[in-house]
TORFI-411259 format. One record per atom (N, C-alpha, C): residue in one letter; residue number from 1; x, y, z. Coordinates in nm, 3 decimals. Last residue first. Example, Ala and Ser with C-alpha at 12.3 -4.5 7.8 and 13.67 -1.06 7.14 Angstrom:
<nufis>
   res     n      east     north        up
     s     2     1.285    -0.225     0.708
     s     2     1.367    -0.106     0.714
     s     2     1.290     0.003     0.787
     a     1     1.319    -0.569     0.780
     a     1     1.230    -0.450     0.780
     a     1     1.320    -0.330     0.780
</nufis>
This chain:
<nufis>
   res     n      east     north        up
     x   170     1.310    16.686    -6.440
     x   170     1.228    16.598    -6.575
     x   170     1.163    16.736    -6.650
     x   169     1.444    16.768    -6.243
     x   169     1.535    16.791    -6.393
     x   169     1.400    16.730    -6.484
     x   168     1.324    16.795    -6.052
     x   168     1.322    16.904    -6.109
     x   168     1.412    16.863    -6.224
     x   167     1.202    16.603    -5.853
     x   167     1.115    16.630    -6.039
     x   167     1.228    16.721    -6.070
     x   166     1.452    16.578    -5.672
     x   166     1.318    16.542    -5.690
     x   166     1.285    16.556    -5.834
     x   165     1.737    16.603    -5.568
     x   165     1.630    16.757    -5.616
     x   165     1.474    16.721    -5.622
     x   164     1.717    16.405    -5.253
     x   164     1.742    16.447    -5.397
     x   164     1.652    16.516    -5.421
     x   163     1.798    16.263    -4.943
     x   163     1.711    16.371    -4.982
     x   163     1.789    16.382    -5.178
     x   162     1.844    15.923    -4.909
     x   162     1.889    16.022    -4.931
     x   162     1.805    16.108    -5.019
     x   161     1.783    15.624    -4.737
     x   161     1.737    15.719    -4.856
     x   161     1.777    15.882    -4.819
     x   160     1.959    15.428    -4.550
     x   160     1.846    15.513    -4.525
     x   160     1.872    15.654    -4.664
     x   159     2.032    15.105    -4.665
     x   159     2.072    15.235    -4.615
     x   159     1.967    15.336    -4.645
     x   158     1.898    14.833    -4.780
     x   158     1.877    14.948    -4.650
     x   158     1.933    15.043    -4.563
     x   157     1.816    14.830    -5.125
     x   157     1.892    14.861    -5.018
     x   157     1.836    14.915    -4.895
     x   156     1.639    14.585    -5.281
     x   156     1.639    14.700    -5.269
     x   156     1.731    14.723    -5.127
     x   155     1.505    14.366    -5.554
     x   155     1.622    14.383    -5.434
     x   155     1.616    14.533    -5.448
     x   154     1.218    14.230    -5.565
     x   154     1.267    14.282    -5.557
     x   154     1.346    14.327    -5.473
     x   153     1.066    13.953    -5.536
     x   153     1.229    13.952    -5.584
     x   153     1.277    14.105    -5.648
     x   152     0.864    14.021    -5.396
     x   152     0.810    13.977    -5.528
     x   152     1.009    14.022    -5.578
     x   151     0.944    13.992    -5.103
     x   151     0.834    13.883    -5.177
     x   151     0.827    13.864    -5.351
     x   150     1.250    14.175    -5.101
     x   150     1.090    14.103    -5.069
     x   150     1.049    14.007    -5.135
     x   149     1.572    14.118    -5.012
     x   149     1.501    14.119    -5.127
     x   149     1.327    14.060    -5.076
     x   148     1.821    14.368    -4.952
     x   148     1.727    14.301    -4.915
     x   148     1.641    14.258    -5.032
     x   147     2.204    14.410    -4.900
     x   147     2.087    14.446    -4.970
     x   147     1.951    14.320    -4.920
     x   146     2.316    14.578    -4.623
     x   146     2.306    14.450    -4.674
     x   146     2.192    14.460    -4.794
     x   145     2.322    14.776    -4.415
     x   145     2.387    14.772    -4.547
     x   145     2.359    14.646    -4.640
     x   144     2.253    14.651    -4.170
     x   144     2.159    14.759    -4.267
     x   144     2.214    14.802    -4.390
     x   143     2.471    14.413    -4.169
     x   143     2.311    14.432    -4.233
     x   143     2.247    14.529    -4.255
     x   142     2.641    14.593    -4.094
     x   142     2.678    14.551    -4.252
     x   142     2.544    14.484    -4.243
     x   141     2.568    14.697    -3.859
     x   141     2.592    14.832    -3.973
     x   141     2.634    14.757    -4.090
     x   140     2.553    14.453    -3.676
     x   140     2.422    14.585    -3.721
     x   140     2.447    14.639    -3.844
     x   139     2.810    14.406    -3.713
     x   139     2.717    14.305    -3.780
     x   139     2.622    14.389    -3.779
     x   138     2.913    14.593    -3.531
     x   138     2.976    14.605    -3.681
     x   138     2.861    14.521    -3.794
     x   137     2.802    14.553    -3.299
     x   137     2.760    14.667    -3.391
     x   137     2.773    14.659    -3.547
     x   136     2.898    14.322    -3.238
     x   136     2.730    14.284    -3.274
     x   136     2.699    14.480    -3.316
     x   135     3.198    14.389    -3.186
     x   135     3.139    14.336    -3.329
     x   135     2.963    14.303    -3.332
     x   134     3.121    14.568    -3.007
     x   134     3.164    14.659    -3.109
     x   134     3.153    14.533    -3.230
     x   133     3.020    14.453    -2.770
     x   133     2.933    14.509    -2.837
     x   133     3.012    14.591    -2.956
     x   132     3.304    14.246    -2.747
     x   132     3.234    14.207    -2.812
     x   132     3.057    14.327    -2.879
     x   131     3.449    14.497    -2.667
     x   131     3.514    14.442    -2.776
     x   131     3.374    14.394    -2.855
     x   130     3.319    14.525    -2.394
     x   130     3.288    14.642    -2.524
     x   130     3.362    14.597    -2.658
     x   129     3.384    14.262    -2.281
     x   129     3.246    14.315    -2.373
     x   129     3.260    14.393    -2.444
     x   128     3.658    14.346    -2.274
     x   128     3.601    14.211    -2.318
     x   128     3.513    14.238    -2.366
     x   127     3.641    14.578    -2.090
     x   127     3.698    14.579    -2.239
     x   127     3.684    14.454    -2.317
     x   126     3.545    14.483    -1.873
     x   126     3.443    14.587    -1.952
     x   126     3.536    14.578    -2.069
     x   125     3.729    14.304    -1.776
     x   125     3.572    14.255    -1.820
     x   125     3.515    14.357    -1.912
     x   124     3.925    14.492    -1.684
     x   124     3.946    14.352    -1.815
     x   124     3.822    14.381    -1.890
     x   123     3.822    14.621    -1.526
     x   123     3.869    14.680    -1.681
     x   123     3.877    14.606    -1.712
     x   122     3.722    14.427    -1.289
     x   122     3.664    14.482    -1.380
     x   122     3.683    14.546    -1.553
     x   121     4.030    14.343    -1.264
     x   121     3.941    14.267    -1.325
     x   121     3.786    14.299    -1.408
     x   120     4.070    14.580    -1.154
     x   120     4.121    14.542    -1.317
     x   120     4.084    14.462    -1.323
     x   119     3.960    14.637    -0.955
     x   119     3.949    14.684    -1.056
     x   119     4.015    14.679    -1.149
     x   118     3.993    14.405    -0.772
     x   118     3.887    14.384    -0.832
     x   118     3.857    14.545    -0.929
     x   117     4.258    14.491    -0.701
     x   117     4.255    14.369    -0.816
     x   117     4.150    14.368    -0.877
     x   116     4.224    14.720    -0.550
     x   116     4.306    14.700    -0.705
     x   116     4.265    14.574    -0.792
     x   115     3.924    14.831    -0.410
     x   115     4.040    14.708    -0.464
     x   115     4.110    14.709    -0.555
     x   114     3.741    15.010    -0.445
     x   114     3.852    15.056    -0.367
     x   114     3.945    14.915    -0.377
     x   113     3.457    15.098    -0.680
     x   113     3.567    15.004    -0.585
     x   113     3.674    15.081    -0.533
     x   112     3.386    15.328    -0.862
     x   112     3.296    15.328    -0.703
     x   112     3.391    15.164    -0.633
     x   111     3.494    15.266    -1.090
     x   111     3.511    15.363    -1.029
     x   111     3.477    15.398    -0.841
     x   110     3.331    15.038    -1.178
     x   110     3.526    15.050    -1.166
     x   110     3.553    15.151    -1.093
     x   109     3.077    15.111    -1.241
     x   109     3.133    15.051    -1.110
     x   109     3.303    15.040    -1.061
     x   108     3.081    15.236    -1.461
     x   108     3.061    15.334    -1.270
     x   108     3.109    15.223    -1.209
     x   107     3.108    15.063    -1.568
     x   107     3.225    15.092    -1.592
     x   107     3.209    15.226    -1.471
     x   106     2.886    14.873    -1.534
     x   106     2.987    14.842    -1.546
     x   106     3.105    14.919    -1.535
     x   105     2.728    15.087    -1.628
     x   105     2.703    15.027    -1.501
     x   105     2.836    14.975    -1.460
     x   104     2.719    15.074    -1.903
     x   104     2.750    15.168    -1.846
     x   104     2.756    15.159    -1.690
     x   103     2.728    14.768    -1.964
     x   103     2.871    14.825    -1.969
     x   103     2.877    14.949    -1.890
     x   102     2.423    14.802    -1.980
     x   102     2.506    14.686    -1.891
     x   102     2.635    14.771    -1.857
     x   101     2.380    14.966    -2.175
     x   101     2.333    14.967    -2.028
     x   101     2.385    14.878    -1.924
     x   100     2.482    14.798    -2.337
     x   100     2.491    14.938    -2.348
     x   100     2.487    14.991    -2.212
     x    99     2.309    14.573    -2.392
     x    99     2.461    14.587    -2.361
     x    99     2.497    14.718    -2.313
     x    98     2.059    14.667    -2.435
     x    98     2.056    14.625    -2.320
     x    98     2.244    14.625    -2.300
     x    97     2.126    14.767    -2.719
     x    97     2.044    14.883    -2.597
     x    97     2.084    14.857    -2.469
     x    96     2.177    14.541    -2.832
     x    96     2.284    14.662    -2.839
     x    96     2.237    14.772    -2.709
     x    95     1.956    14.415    -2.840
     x    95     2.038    14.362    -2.778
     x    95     2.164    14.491    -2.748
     x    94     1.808    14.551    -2.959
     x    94     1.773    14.580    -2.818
     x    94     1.888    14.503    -2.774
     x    93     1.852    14.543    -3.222
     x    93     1.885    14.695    -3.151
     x    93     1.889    14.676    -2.972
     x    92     1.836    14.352    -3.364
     x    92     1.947    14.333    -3.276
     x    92     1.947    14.424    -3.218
     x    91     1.665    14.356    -3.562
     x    91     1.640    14.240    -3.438
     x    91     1.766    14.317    -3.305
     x    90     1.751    14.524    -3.761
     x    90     1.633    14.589    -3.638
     x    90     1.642    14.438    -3.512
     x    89     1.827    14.335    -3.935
     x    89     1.917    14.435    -3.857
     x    89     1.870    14.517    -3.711
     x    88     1.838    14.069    -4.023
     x    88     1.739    14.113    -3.981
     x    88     1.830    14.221    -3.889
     x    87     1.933    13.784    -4.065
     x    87     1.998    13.881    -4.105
     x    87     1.894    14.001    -4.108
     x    86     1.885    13.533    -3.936
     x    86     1.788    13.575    -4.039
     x    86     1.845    13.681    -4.151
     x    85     2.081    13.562    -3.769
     x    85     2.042    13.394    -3.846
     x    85     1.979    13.473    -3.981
     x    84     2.059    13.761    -3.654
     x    84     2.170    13.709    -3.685
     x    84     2.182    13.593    -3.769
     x    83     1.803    13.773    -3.536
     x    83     1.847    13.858    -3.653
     x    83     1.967    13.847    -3.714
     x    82     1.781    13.551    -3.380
     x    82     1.716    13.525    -3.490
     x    82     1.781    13.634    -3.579
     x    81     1.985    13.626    -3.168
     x    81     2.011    13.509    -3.270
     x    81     1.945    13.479    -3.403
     x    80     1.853    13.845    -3.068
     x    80     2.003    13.865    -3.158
     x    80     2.000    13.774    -3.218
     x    79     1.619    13.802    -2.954
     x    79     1.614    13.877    -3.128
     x    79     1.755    13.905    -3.171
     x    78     1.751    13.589    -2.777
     x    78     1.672    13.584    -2.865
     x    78     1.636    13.650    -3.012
     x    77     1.793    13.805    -2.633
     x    77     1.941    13.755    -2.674
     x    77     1.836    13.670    -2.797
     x    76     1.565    13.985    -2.597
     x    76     1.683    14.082    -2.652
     x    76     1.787    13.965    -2.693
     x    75     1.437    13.792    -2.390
     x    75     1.442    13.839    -2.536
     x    75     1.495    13.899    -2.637
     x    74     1.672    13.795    -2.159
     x    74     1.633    13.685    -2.260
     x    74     1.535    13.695    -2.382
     x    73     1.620    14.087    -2.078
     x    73     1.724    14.020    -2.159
     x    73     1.732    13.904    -2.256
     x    72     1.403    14.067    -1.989
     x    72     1.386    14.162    -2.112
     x    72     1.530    14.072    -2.149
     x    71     1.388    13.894    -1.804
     x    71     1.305    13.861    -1.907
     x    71     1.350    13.900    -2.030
     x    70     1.616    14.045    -1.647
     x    70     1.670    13.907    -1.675
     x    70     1.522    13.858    -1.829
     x    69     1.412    14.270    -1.576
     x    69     1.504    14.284    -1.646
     x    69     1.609    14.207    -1.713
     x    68     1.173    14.097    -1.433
     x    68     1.168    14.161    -1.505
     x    68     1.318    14.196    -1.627
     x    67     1.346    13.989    -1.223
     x    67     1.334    13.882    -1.314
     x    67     1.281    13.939    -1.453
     x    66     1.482    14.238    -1.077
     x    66     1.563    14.171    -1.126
     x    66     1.534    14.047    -1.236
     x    65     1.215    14.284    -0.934
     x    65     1.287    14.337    -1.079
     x    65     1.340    14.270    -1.123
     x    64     1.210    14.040    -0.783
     x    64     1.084    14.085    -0.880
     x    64     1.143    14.132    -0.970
     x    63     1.444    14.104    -0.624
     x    63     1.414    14.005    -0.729
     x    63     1.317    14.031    -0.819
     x    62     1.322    14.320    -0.502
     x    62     1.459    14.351    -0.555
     x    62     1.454    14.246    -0.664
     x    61     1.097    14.224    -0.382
     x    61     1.111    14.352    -0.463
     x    61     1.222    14.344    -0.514
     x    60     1.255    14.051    -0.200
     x    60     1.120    13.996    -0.304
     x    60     1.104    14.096    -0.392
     x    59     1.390    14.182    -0.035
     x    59     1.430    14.097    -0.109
     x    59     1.348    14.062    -0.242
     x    58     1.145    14.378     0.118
     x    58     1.287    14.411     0.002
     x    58     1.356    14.314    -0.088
     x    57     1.070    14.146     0.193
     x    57     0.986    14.195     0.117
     x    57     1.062    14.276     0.020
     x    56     1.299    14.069     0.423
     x    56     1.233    14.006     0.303
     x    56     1.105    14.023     0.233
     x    55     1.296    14.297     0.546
     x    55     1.369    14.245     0.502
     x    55     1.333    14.172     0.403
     x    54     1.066    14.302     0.736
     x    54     1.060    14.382     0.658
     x    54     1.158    14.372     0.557
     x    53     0.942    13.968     0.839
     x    53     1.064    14.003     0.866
     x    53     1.029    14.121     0.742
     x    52     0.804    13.707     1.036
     x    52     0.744    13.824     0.994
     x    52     0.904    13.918     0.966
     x    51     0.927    13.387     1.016
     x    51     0.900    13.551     1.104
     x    51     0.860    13.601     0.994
     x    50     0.773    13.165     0.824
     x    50     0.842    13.165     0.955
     x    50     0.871    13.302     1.051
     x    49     0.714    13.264     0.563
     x    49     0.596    13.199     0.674
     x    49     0.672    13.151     0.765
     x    48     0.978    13.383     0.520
     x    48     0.824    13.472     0.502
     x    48     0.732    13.422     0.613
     x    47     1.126    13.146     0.386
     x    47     1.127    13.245     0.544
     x    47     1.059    13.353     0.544
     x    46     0.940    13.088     0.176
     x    46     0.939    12.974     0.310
     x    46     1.001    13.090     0.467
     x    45     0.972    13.280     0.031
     x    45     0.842    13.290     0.064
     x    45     0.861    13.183     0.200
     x    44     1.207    13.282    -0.007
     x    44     1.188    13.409     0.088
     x    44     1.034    13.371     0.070
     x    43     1.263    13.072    -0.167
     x    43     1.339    13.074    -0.113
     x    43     1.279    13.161     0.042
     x    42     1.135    13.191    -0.445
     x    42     1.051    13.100    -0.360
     x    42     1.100    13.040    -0.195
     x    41     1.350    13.355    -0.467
     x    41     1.203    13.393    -0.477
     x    41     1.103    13.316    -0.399
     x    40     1.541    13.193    -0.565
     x    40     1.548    13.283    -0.424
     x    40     1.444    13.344    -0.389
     x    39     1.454    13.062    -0.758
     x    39     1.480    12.997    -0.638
     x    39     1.433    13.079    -0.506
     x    38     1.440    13.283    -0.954
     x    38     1.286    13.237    -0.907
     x    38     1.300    13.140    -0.772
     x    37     1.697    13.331    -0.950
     x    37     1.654    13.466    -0.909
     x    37     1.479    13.393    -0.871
     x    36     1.753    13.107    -1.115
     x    36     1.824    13.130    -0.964
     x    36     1.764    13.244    -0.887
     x    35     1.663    13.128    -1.320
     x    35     1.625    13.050    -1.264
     x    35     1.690    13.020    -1.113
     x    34     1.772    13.331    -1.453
     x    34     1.625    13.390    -1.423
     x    34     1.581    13.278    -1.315
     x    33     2.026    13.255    -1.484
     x    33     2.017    13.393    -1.379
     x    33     1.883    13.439    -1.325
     x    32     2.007    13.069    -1.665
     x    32     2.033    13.047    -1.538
     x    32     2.016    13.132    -1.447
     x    31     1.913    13.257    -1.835
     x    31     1.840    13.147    -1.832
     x    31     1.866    13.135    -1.722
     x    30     2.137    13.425    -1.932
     x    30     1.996    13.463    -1.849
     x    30     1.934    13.358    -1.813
     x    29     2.325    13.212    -1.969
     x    29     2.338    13.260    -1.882
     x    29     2.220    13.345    -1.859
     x    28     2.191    13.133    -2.276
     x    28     2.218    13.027    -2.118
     x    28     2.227    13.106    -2.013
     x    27     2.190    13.364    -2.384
     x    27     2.076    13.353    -2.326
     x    27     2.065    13.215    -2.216
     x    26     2.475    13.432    -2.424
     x    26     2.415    13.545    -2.300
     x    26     2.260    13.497    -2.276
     x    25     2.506    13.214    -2.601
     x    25     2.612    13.221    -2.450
     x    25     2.515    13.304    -2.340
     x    24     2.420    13.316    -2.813
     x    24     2.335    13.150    -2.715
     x    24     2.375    13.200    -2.568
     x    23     2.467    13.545    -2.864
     x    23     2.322    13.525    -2.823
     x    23     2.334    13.379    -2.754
     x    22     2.749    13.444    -2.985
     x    22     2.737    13.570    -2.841
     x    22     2.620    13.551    -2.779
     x    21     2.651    13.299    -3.189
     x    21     2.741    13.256    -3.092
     x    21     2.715    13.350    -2.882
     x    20     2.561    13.500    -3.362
     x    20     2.475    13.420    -3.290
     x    20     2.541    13.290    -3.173
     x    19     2.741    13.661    -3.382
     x    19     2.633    13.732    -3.308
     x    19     2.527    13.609    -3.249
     x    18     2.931    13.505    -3.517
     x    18     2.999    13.592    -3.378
     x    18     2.867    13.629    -3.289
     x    17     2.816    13.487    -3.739
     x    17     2.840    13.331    -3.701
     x    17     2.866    13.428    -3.514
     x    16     2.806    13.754    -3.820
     x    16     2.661    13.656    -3.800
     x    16     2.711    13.526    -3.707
     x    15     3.114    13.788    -3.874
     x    15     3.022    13.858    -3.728
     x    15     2.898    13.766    -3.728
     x    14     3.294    13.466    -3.877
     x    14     3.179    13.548    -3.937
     x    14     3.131    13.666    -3.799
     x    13     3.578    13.401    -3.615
     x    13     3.385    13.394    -3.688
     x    13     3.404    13.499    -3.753
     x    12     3.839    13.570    -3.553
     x    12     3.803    13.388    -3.601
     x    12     3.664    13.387    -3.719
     x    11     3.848    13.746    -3.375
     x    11     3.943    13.707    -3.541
     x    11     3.944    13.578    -3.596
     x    10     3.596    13.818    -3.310
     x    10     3.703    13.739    -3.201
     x    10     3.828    13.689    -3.352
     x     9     3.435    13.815    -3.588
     x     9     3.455    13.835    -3.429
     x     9     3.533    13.748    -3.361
     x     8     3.582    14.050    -3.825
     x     8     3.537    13.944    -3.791
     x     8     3.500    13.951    -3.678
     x     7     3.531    14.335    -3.930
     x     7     3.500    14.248    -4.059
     x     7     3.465    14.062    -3.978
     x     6     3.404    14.607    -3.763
     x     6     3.523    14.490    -3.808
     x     6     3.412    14.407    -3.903
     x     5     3.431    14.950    -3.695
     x     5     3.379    14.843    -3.758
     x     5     3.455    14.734    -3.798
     x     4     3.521    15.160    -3.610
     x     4     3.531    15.047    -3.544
     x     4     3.469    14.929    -3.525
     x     3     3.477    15.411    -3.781
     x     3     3.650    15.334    -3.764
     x     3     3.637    15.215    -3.678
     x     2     3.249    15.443    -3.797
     x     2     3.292    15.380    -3.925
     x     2     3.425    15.294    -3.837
     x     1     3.115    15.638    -3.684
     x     1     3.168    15.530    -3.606
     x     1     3.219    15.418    -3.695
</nufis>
């Protein structure tokens, strides 16, 4: 997947400067999404103690998840910024996991509309993101490339070690 690796994001930023840009943006917006999803939460407990309604227990289930998977996000945007700051390559997997899963949803959904407009607005959108999960990849694959240095100033690489003969020439 070499060929779709970039050097910037958005042809402007640093990818680091791109990844931790991308993390604030997607953790305001979980933020707000977790805090609208606890409204509506508390929202269906007031029409709860007014009828008795099977309806709003579905609601309450549906949210429940929904704050579950808004959580996981807001950590996932979290270990982007720190691994992006830090340069920490493993931070970012989940962010890549959760995009991933987003887009694939995303792009059944283009399929399951019957609006023209609202399917190219969708293709827009999904080619917007997948732009942007292709530079928080590119920033993955030049930190695990990145050399590292521990505690006692030794620098050592994190591309994954390659099998060799071993003893046999000594």
């Amino acid at each position: 997947m070499s060929i779709f690796r970039f050097n910037k994001c958005c042809c402007i930023f640093e990818l680091a400067t791109g990844g931790i840009i991308l993390g604030w943006l997607n953790l305001v917006m979980s933020i707000v999404n977790f805090v609208l999803c606890c409204v509506i939460l508390s929202a269906s407990d007031n029409v709860k103690q007014q009828s008795f309604s099977a309806g709003v227990y579905a609601v309450e289930f549906f949210f429940g998840i929904l704050i579950c998977i808004v959580t996981l996000l807001i950590v996932s945007d979290l270990l982007l910024i720190v691994g992006a700051m830090h340069k920490k390559a493993l931070y970012i997997i989940p962010w890549l996991f959760n995009e991933f899963i987003f887009l694939l949803f995303n792009f059944i959904a283009i399929f399951l509309s019957s609006d023209f407009s609202y399917i190219m607005a969708m293709i827009a959108f999904f080619t917007f993101r997948l732009y942007l999960w292709l530079c928080v990849y590119s920033l993955y694959a030049t930190l695990k490339e990145w050399p590292a240095v521990d505690q006692n100033n030794f620098t050592y690489s994190r591309k994954i070690f390659e099998p060799t003969l071993g003893y046999s020439n000594i």
